[in-house]
N, C-alpha and C positions, 0 to 999 in steps of 0.2 A: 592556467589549466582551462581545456574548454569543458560547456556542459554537451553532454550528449544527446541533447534534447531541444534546445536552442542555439547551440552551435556558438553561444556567446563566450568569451573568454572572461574566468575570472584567478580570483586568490587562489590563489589552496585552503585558507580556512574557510570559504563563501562554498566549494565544492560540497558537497556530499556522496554518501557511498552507498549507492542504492541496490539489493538484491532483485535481481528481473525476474527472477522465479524465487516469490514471498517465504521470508520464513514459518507464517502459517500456515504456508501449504506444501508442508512436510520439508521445509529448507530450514528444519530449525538448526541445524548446525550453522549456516549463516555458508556454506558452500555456494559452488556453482556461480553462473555467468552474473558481473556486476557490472552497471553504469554506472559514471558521476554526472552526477547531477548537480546543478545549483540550487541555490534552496527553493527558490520561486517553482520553479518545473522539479523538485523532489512533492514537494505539499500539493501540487496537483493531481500527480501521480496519484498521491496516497489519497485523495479526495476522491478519483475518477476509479479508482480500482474497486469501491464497494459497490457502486452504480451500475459497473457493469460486471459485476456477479451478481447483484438481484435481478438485473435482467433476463440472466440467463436461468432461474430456477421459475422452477412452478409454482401454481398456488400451495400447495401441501410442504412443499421445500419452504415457502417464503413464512408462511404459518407457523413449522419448527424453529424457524431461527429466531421468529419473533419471540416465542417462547423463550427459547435461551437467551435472548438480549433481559429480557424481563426477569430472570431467575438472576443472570449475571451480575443489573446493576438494583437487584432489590436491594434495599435500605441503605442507596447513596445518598440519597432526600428523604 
């Protein structure tokens, strides 16, 4: 199978099944357009996709979320 990201061919169990339009953002039924991915270009994907949503928000935006990262992971330490 190849990846649709690097063009590389691999297993079928090395493949993954990536949602192009996030289940956090309103795809939570797991619907709509998927690539496969390999795992190398799946974990970048999902590294690169938080970087460029903070990029895209405000100060005010980026303030509220900080917030809620901080509410989410109180008393994991």
């Amino acid at each position: 199978m190849k990846c649709q990201k690097c063009y590389k061919y691999f297993c079928e169990e090395e493949i993954d099944e990536h949602h192009i339009h996030p289940r956090f953002m309103d795809n939570r039924g797991g619907g709509g357009k998927k690539a496969y991915l390999c795992k190398k270009c799946h974990q970048i994907i999902h590294l690169v996709i938080p970087k460029l949503l903070w990029d895209l928000m405000d100060q005010k935006q980026k303030e509220k979320a900080i917030e809620v990262v901080k509410r989410y992971t109180r008393g994991f330490l």
